[in-house]
C-alpha positions in Angstrom: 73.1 73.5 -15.8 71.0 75.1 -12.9 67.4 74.7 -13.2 66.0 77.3 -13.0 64.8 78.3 -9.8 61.7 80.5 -11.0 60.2 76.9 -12.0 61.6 74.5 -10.0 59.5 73.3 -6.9 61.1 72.1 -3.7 63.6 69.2 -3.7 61.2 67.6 -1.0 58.4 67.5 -2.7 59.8 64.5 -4.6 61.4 62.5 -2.3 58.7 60.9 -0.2 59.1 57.6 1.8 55.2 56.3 1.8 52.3 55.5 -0.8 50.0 57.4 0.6 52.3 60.9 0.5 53.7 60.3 -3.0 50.0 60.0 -4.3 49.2 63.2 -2.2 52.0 65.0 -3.6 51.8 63.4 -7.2 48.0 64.9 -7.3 49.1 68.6 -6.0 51.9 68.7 -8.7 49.5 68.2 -10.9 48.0 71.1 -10.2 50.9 72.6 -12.2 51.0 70.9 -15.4 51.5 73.0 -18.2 49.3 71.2 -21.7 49.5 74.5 -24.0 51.7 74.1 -27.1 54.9 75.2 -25.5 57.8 77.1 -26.9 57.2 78.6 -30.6 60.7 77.8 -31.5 61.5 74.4 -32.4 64.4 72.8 -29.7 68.0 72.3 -30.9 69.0 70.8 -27.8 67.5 67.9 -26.4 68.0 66.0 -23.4 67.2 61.9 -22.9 66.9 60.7 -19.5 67.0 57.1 -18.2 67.7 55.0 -14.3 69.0 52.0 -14.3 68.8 49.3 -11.4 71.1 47.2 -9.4 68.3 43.7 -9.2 70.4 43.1 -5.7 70.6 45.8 -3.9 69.5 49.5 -3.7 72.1 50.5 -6.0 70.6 53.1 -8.8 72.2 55.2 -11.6 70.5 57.9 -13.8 72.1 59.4 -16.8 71.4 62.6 -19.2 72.3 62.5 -22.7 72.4 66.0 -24.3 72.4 66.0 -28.3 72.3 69.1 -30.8 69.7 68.2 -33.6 71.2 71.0 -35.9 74.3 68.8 -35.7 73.2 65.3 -34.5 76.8 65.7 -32.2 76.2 64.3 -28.8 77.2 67.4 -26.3 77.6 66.0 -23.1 76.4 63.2 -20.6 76.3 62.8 -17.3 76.1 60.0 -15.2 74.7 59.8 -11.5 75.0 57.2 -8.9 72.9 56.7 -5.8 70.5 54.6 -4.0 66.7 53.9 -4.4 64.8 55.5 -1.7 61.3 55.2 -2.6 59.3 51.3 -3.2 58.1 50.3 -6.6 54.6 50.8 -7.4 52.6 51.3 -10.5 52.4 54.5 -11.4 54.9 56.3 -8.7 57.7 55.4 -10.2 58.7 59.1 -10.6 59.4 59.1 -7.1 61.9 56.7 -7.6 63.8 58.2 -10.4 63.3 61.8 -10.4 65.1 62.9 -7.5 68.1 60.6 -9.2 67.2 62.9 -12.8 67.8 65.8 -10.9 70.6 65.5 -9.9 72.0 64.6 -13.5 70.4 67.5 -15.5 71.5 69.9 -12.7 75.4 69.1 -13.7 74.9 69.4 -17.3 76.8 72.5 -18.3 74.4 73.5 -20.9 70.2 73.6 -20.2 68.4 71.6 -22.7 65.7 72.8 -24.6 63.2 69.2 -24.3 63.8 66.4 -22.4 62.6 63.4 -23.1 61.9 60.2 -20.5 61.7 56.5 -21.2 58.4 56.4 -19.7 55.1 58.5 -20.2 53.8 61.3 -19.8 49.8 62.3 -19.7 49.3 58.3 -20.8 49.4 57.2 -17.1 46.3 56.2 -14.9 46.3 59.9 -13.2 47.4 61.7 -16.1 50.8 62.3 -14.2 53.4 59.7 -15.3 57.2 60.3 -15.4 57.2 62.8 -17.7 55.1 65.3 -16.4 56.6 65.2 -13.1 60.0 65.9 -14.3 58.7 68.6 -16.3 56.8 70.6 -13.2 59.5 70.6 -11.1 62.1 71.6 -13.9 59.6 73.6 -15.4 61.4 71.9 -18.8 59.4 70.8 -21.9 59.2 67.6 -21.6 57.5 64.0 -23.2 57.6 59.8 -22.7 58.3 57.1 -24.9 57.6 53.7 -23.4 57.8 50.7 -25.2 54.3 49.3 -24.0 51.0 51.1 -23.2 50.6 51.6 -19.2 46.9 53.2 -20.0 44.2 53.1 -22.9 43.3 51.2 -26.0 44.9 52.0 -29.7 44.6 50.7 -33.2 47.4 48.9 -34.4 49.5 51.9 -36.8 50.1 50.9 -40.8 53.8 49.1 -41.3 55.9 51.8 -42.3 58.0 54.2 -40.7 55.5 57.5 -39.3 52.7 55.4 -39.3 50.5 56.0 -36.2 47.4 55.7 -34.0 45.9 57.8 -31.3 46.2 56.6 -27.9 42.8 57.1 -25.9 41.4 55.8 -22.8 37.5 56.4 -23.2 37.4 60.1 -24.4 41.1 61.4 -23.4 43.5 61.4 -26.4 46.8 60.4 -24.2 49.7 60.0 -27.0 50.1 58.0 -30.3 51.4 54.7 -30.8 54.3 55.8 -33.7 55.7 53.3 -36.0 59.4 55.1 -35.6 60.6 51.7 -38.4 59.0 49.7 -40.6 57.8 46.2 -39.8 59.0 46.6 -35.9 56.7 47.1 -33.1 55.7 50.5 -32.6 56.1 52.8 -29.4 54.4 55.3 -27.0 54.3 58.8 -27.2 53.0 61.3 -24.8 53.3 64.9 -23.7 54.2 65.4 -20.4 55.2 69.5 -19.9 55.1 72.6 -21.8 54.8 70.6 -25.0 52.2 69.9 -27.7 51.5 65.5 -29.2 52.3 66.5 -32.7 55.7 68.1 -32.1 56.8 65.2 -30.0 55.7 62.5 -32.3 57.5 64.3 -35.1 60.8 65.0 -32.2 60.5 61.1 -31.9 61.0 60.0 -35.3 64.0 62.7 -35.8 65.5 61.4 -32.5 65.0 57.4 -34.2 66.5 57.2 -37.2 68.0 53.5 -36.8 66.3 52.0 -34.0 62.9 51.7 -32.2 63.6 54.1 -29.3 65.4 57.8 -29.8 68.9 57.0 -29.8 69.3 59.6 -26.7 67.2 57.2 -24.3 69.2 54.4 -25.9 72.2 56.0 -24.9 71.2 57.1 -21.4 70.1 53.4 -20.7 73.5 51.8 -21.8 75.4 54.5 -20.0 73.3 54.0 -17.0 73.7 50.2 -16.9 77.8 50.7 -17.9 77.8 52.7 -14.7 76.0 50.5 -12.5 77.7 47.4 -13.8 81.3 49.1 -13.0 79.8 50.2 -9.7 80.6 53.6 -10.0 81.4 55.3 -6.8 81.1 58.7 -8.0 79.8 61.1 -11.0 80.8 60.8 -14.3 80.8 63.7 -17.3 82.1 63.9 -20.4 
């Protein structure tokens, strides 16, 4: 998949080296975030992204899971390996992982129609987290689940499966917490690109029908963590 260039913004604008340009850079591509309600058709093809970490060295992996929701068939995945070039800091860490996402969405054969990120998207301290990055410069739809707030307060969502509460910090609505099973801890949803909250939360509970998180993150993380455990020297499909 090529991505398209009509959209995508400079491969350089992404990989920084210091603090001080990432947060320059993260606030001009902010510039470009797209909050309207997206696409009218519903996607068919979605797209779950995670990185993975070697805790000893700079050793990274990112992998793309690409599903068809008329289906539920998993099309293709891709696996990337490389190196971290960028430090961790609270709310930068797009410019650790996107240039690594890249990569792995560029050699998928077939161009999702959503991506979504284990991470967030609007619900992040500058209203710019992971997912709204990947979406500028893909110009993809795009949202985050996390597993914990990084921003805002919420009201715990009812037990069951679909329950939820909004997400705010003061007077911003930033995502919902969802219930996606009953009686297990509920996660974060937020918009990040070309997108709309309602459609994601609904895209999340599709995309987790057995577990807590989509089952495309889930299978982006273990693939990414197969990888990097196997020290793969070199990109994987399938």
């Amino acid at each position: 998949m090529a991505i398209l260039p009509t959209h995508r913004l400079s491969r350089d604008r992404v990989e920084v080296r210091t603090v001080a340009e990432a947060e320059h850079v993260q606030q001009e591509l902010r510039r470009h975030l797209d909050l309207t309600d997206g696409p009218a058709t519903e996607p068919t093809l979605v797209a779950g992204v995670d990185v993975s970490y070697d805790k000893t060295s700079t050793r990274v992996t990112a992998a793309a899971v690409l599903v068809d929701l008329t289906s539920g068939v998993e099309v293709e995945t891709v696996v990337v390996p490389g190196e971290v070039t960028f430090p961790y800091v609270p709310g930068l860490l797009a410019f650790r992982e996107v240039p690594m996402l890249l990569t792995a969405l560029d050699r998928l054969d077939r161009s999702p129609d959503t991506v979504v990120c284990d991470g967030y998207g609007i619900a992040h301290p500058r209203r710019f987290g992971l997912a709204c990055h990947l979406g500028v410069v893909t110009g993809l739809p795009t949202f985050g689940v996390a597993k914990t707030p990084f921003v805002g307060t919420y009201a715990e969502p009812g037990p069951r499966r679909g329950d939820r509460s909004v997400l705010r910090d003061g007077d911003d609505v930033l995502g919902h917490a969802l219930r996606t099973q009953t009686d297990v801890k509920p996660v974060f949803v937020s918009v990040g690109h070309r997108t709309d909250l309602d459609r994601v939360t609904a895209l999340t509970l599709t995309l987790s029908p057995r577990y807590r998180l989509p089952d495309v993150i889930r299978r982006a993380d273990f693939l990414s963590r197969e990888a990097l455990r196997q020290d793969t020297s070199g990109p994987y499909t399938s």
